[in-house]
N, C-alpha and C positions, 0 to 999 in steps of 0.2 A: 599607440598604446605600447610599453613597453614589454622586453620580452621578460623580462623579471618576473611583472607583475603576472604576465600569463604562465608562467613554468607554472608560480605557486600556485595559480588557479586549477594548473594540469593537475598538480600533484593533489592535491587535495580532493580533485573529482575523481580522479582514473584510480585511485586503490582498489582492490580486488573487496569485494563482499563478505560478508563474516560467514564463518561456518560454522555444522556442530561441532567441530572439532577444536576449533581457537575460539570461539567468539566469549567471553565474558560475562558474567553477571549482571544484569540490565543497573544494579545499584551500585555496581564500579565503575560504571561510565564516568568522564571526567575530560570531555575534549579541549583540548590547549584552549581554543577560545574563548570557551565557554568560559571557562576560570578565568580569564583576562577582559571578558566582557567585550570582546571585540571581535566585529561578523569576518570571518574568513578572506571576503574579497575587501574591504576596507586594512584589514590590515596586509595582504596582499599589494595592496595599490601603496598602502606605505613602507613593504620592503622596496617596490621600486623606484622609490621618492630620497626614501632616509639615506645619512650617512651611516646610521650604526644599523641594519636593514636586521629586519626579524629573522630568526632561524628559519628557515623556506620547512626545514624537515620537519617542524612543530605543526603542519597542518596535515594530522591523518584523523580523519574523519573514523570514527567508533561506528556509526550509524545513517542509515538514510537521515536521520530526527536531524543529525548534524547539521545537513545542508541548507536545513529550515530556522536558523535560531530566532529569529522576529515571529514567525508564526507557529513555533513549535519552542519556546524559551526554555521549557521544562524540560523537553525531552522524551523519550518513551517510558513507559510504564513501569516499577510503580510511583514513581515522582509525578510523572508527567500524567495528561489523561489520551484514553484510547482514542475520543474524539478527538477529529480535526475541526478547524472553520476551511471549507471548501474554497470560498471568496479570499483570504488572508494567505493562503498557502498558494493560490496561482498568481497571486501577486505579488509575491515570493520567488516560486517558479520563472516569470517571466522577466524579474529583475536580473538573475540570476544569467537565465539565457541572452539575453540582450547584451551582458559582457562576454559569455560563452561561444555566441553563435560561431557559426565559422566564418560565415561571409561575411566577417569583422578580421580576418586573418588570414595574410598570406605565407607561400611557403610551408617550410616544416611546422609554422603553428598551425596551418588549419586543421594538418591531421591532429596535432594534438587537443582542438579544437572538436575535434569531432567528437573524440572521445570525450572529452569534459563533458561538450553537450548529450552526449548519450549518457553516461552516465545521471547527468540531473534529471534526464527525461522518464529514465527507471524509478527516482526515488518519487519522483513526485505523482507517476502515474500509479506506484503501490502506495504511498501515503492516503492517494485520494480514496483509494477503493477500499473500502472494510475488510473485506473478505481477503482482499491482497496482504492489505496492514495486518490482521490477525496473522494469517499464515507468515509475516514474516518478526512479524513478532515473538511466536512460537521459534520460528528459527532464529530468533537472536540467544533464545534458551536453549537449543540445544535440540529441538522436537521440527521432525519433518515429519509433515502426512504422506503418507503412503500413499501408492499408486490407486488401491481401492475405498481410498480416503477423499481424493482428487475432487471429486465431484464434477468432472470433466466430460459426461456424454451428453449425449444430444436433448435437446429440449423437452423431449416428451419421454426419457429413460430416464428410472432413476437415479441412475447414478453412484460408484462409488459402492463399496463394501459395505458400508453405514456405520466404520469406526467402531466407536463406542456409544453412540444413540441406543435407547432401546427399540423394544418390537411395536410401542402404541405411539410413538414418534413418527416411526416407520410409516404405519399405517396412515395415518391424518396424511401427511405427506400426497400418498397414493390416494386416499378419498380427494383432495384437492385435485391432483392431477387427471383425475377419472372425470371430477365435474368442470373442468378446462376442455376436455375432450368435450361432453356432452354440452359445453353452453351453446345458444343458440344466439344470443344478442349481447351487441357490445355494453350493455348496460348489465349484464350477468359480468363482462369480463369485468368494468369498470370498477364493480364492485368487490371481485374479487383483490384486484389488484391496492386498494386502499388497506382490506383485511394482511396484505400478504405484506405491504407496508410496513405495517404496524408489527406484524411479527419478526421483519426484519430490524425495526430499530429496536425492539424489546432484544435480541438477540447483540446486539452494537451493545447497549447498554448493560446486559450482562456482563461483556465479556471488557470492557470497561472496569465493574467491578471485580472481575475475576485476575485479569491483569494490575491490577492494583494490588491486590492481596496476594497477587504471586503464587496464586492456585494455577499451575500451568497444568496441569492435568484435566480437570473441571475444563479449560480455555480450548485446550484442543478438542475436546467434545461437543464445546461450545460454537467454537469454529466450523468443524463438521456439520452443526445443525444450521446455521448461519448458508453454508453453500446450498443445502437444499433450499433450503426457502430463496436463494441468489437464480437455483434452475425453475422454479418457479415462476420468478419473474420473466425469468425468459421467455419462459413457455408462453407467458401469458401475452408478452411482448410480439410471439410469433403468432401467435392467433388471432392478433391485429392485423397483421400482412398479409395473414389468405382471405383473398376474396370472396370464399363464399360461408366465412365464420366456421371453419373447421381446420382446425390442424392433424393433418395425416402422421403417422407413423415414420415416415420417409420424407417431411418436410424440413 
């Protein structure tokens, strides 16, 4: 392979991540490709082919969305939709790595190697997850959630400040998590976990229409509720694990 074609493949994967501080308007996106109709590593593999070779410095990636242009052609929101196809984008993902890997590269490319593949291994493992994609959707506008926003404790604690949810949000929330405590059979959890489903893709789909309409305020709230009902599942996940159908405080 040549080293041409892998610099450009470097460059295009190793850029640093947007911030609040630089990152852009989701509707001034406009990456070199995309306008040219042509996928990153194809035209990569024809600067190291051609005699008049593409400018290498035209591949800077705006977005993880970038990396996806077959399974994500739109882009992120509000053009594009909040939904992914799960199946479309790992097949995506793996074409992707298969030229990246390392142990396709020696020398000073493997480390640069590395890096490229880490890099796709970030964007595709927050593409896939809703709860990731929200939050970095939100931060492609300028909005991080806070520390008590996180929704990062343990399986059976709330979790998290509660943003801006209200107080009968809250509560539902806690009645769920009270009768995850008290279930007794996996057929309680079973059913839990379809209802808790269902509330998680109603939440996907809101925030679908909320990123579309460029209510980034409403999204992060949105988001917010989205992680609670994410530690629910959890929970409910680890109440599969113990043996004797009870999830302790400390498990």
């Amino acid at each position: 392979m040549s080293s041409h074609f892998f610099v450009a493949l470097h460059r295009y994967c190793t850029l640093p991540g947007p911030s609040h501080t630089t990152c852009k308007p989701l509707y001034r996106f406009r990456p070199y490709y995309r306008r040219q109709q042509v996928h990153p590593i194809q035209a990569a593999r024809h600067a190291s082919t051609s005699t008049t070779p593409i400018q290498q410095e035209s591949f800077r990636p705006q977005n993880h969305y970038d990396l996806f242009p077959s399974s994500l052609p739109a882009g992120p929101p509000p053009k594009g939709s909040f939904h992914v196809d799960p199946s479309q984008l790992r097949k995506e993902f793996l074409q992707l790595q298969a030229v990246a890997h390392p142990d396709r590269h020696q020398g000073a490319d493997k480390a640069k190697a590395e890096a490229a593949s880490a890099r796709i291994n970030d964007a595709y493992k927050t593409l896939l997850n809703p709860l990731a994609r929200a939050r970095y959707l939100l931060s492609l506008r300028g909005v991080e959630l806070g520390e008590d926003e996180s929704i990062a404790g343990s399986p059976l604690e709330m979790g998290g400040g509660g943003g801006n949810v209200d107080a009968g949000f809250l509560m539902d929330v806690m009645e769920v998590r009270e009768a995850i405590e008290e279930a007794a059979s996996k057929e309680e959890i079973e059913e839990m976990k379809q209802k808790n489903n269902e509330r998680k893709r109603k939440c996907e789909d809101r925030l679908d229409e909320l990123f579309r309409a460029e209510d980034i305020e409403t999204a992060r709230t949105e988001t917010v509720r989205l992680g609670y009902w994410v530690n629910v599942a959890t929970a409910l996940e680890a109440w599969e694990k113990v043996g004797d159908g009870r999830v302790s405080e400390h498990d």
